[in-house]
C-alpha positions in Angstrom: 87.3 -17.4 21.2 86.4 -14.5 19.1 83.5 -16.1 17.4 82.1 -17.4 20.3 82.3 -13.7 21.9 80.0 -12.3 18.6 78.1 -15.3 19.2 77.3 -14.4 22.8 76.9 -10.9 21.8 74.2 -11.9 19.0 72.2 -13.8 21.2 72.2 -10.9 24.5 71.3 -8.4 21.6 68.9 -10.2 20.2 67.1 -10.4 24.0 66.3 -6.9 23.6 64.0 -5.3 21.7 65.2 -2.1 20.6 68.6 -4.2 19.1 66.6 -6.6 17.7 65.1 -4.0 15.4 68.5 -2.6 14.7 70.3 -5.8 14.0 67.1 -6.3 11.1 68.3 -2.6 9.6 71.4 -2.5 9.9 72.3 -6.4 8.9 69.0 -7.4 7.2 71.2 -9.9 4.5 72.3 -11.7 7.5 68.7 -11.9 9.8 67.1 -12.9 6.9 69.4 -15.8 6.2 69.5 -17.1 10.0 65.5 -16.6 10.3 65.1 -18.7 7.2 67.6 -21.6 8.8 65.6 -20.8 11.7 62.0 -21.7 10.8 63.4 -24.7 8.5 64.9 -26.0 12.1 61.8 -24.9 13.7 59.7 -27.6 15.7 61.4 -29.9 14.2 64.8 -30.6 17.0 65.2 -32.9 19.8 64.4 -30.0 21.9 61.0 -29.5 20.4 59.9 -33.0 20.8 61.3 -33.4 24.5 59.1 -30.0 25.3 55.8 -31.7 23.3 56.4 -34.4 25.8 56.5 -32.4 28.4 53.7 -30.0 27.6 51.5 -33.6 27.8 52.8 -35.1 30.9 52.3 -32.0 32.8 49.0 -31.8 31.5 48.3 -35.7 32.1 49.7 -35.0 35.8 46.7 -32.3 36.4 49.1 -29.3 36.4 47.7 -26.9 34.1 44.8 -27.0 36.0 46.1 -26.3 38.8 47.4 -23.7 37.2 44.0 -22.2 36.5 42.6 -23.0 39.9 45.0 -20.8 41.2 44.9 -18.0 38.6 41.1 -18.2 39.3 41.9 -17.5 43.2 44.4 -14.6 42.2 42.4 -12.8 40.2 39.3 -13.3 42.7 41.1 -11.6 45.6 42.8 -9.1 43.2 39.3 -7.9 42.6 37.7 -8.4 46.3 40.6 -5.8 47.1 40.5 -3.7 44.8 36.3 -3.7 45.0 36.0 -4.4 41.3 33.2 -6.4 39.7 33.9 -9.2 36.9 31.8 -10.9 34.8 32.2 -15.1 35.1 33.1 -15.5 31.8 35.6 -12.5 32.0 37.0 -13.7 35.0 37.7 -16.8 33.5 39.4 -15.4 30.5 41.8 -13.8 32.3 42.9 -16.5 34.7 42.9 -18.7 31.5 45.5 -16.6 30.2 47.7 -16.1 32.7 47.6 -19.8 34.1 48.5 -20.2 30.0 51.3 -18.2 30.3 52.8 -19.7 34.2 52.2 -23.1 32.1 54.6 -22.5 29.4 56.8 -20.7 31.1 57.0 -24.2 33.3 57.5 -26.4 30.7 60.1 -23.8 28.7 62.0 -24.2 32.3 61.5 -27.7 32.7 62.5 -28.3 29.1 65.7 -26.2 29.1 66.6 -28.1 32.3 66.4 -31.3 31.1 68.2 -30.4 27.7 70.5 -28.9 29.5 71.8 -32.2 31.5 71.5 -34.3 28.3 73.9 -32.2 26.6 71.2 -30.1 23.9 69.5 -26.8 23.7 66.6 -25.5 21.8 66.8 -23.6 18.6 67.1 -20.5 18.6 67.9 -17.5 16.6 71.0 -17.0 18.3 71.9 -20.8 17.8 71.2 -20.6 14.5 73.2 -17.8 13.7 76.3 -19.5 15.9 76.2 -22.5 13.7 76.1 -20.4 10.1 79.4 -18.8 11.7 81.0 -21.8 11.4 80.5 -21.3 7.5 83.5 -19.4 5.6 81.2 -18.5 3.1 78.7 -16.8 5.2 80.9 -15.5 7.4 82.8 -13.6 4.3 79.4 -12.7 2.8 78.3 -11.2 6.0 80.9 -9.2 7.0 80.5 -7.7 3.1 76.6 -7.2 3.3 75.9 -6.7 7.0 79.5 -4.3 8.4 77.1 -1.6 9.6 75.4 -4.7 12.0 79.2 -5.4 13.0 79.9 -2.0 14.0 76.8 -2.1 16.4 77.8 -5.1 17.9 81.5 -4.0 18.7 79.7 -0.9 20.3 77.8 -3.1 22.0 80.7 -5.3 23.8 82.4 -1.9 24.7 79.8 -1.0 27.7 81.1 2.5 27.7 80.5 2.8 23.9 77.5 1.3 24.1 76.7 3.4 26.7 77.7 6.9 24.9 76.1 5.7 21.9 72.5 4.7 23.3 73.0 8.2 24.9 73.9 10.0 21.8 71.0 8.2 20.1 68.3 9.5 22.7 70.0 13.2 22.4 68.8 12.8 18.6 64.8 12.4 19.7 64.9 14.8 22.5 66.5 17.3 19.7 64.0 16.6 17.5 61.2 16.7 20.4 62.3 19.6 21.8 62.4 21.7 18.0 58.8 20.4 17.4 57.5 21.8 20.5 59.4 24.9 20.0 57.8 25.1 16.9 54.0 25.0 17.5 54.5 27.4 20.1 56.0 30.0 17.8 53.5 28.2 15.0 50.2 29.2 17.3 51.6 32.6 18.8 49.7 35.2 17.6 53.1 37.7 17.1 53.0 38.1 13.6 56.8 37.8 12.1 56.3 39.8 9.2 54.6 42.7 10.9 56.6 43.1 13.2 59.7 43.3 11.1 58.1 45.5 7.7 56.6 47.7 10.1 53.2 48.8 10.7 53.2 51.0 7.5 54.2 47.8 5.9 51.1 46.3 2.9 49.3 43.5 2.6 51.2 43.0 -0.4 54.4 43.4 1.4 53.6 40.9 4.0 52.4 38.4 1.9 55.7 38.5 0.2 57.8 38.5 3.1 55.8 35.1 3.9 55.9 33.3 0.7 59.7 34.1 0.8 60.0 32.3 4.5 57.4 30.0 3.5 55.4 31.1 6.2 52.1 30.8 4.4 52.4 27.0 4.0 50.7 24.6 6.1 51.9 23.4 9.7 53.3 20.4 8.4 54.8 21.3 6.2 57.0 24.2 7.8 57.8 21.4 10.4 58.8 19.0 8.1 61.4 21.6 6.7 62.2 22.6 9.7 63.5 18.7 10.5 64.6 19.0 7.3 66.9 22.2 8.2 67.7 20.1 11.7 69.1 17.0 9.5 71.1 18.9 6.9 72.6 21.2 9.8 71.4 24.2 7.4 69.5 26.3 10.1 67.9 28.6 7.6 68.6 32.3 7.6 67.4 34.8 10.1 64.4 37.1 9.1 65.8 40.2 10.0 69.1 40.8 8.4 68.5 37.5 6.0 72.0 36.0 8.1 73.0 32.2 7.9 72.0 31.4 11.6 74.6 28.4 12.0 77.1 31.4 10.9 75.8 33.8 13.5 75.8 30.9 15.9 78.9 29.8 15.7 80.5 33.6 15.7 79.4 34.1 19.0 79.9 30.8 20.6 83.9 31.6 21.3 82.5 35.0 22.8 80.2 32.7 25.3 82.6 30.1 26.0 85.4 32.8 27.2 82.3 33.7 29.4 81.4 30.4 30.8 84.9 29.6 31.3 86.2 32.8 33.2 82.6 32.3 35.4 83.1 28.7 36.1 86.7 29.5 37.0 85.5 32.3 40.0 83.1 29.9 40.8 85.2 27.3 41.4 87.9 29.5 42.8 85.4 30.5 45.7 82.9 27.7 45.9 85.1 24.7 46.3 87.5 26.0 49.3 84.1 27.6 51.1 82.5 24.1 50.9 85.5 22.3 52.5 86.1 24.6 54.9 82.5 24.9 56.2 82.2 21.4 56.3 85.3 20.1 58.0 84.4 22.9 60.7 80.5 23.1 61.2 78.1 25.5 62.7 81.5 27.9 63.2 81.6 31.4 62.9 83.4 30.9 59.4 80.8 28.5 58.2 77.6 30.6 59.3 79.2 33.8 57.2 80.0 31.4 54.2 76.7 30.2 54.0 75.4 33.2 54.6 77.3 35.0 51.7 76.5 32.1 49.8 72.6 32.7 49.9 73.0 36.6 49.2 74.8 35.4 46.6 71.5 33.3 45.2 69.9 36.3 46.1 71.3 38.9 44.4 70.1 39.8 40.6 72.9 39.0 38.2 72.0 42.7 36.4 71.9 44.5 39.7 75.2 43.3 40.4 77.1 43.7 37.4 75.5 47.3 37.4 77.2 48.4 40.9 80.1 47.0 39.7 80.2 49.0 36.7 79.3 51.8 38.8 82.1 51.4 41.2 84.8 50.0 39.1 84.3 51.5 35.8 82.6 54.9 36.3 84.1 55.7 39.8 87.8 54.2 39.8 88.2 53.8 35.9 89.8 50.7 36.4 87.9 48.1 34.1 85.7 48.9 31.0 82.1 49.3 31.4 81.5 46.9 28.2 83.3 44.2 26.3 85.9 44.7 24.0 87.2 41.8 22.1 90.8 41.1 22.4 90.7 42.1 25.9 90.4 39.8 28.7 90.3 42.9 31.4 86.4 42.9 30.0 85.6 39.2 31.1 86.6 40.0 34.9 83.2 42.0 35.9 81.0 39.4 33.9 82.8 36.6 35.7 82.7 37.8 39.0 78.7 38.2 38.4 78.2 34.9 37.2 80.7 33.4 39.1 79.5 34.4 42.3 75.6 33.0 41.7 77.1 29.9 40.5 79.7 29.7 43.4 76.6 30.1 46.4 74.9 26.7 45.0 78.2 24.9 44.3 79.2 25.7 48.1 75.9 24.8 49.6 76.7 21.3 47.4 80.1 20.5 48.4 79.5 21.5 52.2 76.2 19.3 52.0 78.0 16.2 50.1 80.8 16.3 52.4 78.9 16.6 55.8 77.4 13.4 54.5 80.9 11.4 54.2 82.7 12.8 57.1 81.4 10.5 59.7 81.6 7.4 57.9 82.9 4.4 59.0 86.1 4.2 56.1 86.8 8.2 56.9 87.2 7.0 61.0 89.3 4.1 59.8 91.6 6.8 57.9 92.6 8.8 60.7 92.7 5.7 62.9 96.0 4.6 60.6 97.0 7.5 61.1 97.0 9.6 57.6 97.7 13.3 57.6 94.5 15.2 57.9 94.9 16.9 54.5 94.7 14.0 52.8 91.7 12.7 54.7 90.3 16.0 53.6 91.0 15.7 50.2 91.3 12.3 49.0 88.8 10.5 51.3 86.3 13.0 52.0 85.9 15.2 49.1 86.7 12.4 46.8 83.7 11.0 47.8 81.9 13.6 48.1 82.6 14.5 44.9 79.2 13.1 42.4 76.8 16.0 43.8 79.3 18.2 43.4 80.5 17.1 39.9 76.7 17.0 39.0 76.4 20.5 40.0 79.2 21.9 38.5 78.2 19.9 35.3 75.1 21.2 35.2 75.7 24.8 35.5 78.3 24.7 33.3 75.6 23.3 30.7 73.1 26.4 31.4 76.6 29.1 31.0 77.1 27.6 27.9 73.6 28.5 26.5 74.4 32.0 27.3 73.9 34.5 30.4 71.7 36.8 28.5 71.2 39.0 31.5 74.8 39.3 32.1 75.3 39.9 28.4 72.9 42.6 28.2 74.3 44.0 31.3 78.0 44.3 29.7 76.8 44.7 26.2 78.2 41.0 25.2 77.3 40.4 22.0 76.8 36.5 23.1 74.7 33.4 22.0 72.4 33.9 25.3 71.5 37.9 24.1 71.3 36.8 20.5 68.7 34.4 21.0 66.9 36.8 23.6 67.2 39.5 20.6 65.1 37.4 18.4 62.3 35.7 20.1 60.7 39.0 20.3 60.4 39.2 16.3 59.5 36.2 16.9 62.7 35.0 14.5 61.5 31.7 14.2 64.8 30.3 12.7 66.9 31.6 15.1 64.6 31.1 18.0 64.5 26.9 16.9 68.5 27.3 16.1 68.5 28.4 19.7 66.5 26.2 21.4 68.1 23.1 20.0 71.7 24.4 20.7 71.2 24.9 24.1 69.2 21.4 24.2 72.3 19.7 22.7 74.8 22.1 25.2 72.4 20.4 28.3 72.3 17.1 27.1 76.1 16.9 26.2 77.1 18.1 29.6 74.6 15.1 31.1 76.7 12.7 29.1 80.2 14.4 30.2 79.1 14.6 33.4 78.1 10.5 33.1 81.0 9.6 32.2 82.9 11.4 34.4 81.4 9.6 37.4 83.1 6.1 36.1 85.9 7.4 36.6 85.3 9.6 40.0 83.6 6.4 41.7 84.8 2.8 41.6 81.6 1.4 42.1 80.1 3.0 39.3 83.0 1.6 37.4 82.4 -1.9 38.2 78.5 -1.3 37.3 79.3 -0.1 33.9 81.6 -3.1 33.2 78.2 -5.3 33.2 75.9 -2.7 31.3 
């Protein structure tokens, strides 16, 4: 049962493409084995001489070109509509190839069909490899040679671990897509790094230094490939100014931001989540019209205007919270969580009233109250449970852009946060630090777009059911 199952899940990977390149990488010992069985089996099958037969008693029969009458039709009203002008001998080409191709694919059918009733199939890679399974030897030699192949393919009968791994793949290119056009931006910028950190008094001598050190003077290509290089060995390079490990700097401040993002997202959804229910089990009421309203001067507002007033009032004028953060104490994170919070709360209201005004008036909502169910749980488990995607996505998201840092906010409260660090340095322009910054908050935003993924399997049934057959 087992081996049939890796059999099976040979033969769909091999379908596609992408894993058909993979399965040659990872288990090349054991794809170059079956492909030689393969082409020495070739052509030379039952299935290959019933398809021969085939091929000719179509063609006997007048098929094929009927086949090309009718491409020849096709591709004359395809170019009436579209007004284009063909050449005869073009035109012909291409209705040759495509009545070519409906052809084969009508004898491959016809073929399969027939094998199919008589008890045969054709060979294939996939068949190929199914029968050397039935071989000890190559089954042990396999599993020795090929294990990184085998990992793939339990991966790949796990839909959710296929799915978080194909996921995790693409974060890999978009990382590396996103630090090479992060790069020749800075690369092409005409802010000069070593100027602006020597000084203007600073020598030609001087400045030539400073860039052999950083290995500024080398070519384009060969700053990006070290810079890839930096990306694949984790080793971020050390800042210009200061000369600090970056991943060292990074990771210093990323508790200070994710106190930050926490203590916002926690106002938010203290604020945002009983607004949105309220305003949309009761509608166009006097308590919905002022929540939505507060919620759009809350979009409204500037995050440093804000978090100055409050300063003002609270700090200066009643003394009751410091002005700037002090590590150690969480009285500092309630003024930059209330600003964030409250600009993140408006759109996550706006969401969950919106998402929830779309599911009240369903038909399985009606059926609820019709049996009867308390309307609290209506509210709650039938409503905003299904309401909950957009809302989840929402949340998700802004979470994501907290975690690369509020730099306004920082500034504002003198946080010494990733958001203000990065902001700090792109100025220089710090190039290591700008590209350590860029891909962190590119991997912060794609992670949460896989969390947030994930989480919907689990929100919605449906989607569930979908991701059983991915």
């Amino acid at each position: 049962m087992r081996g049939k199952k890796i059999n099976d899940t040979f033969a769909r990977m091999y379908r596609s493409s992408q894993y058909r390149i993979w399965l040659w990488i990872l288990g090349f010992f054991t794809m170059l084995v079956t492909f030689i069985v393969y082409r020495s089996k070739k052509g030379k099958d039952d299935f290959a001489v019933m398809k021969e037969k085939l091929r000719d008693e179509l063609e006997a029969q007048g098929v094929k070109e009927k086949f090309l009458e009718d491409a020849l039709l096709q591709v004359k009203k395809k170019n009436e509509y579209f007004k284009k002008t063909m050449s005869d001998s073009e035109l012909k080409k291409q209705a040759k190839a495509i009545s070519e191709k409906n052809f084969e694919q009508l004898v491959q059918d016809k073929a399969e069909e027939k094998a199919a009733m008589n008890g045969g199939s054709e060979v294939t890679m996939a068949s190929c490899y199914a029968e050397l399974m039935d071989k000890i030897p190559f089954v042990v030699a396999s599993a020795i040679l090929s294990f990184p192949m085998y990992i793939l393919m339990m991966l790949f009968m796990r839909p959710m671990a296929k799915y978080i791994t194909e996921r995790l793949f693409l974060m890999i290119f978009v990382l590396f897509g996103v630090t090479w056009l992060v790069f020749t931006i800075l690369y092409i910028a005409p802010m000069d790094a070593a100027t602006n950190i020597l000084g203007q008094t600073a020598t030609q001598e001087q400045i030539d230094t400073f860039n052999r050190v950083y290995g500024l003077d080398q070519p384009y290509f060969t700053q990006l490939v070290n810079t890839f290089k930096n990306l694949i060995t984790f080793n971020l390079g050390n800042a210009y100014k200061g000369n600090e490990p970056v991943m060292t700097a990074i990771l210093a401040k990323f508790p200070i931001t994710m106190k930050v993002t926490f203590s916002s997202m926690i106002v938010a959804l203290v604020i945002a989540v009983p607004a949105g229910i309220i305003s949309a089990i009761k509608p166009y009421s006097s308590f919905d019209y002022i929540a939505m309203f507060i919620a759009l001067l809350g979009l409204s507002i500037p995050n440093f205007w804000l978090g100055l007033m409050l300063i003002l009032e609270f700090s200066i004028n009643l003394g009751w919270l410091p002005a700037t953060f002090q590590p150690g104490n969480w009285m500092t994170l309630i003024m930059p969580a209330i600003v964030v919070g409250t600009g993140m709360s408006a759109s996550i209201a706006r969401m969950t009233r919106s998402s929830m005004l779309e599911v009240k008036n369903s038909d399985y909502i009606l059926t609820a109250r019709a049996k009867g169910l308390p309307e609290k749980k209506v509210v709650l488990k039938h409503i905003l449970g299904n309401a909950l995607i957009p809302i989840v996505t929402s949340v998700g998201m802004s979470f994501g852009v907290l975690m690369g840092g509020a730099s306004v906010t920082e500034k504002v409260f003198n946080i010494n946060g990733i958001g203000s660090y990065i902001v700090d340095k792109q100025f220089i322009p710090d190039i290591p630090v700008v590209l350590a910054g860029v891909v962190y908050i590119s991997f912060v935003v794609s992670l949460m777009n896989l969390l947030v993924d994930i989480l919907y399997a689990f929100i919605d049934p449906r989607i569930k059911s979908k991701m059983k057959n991915y």
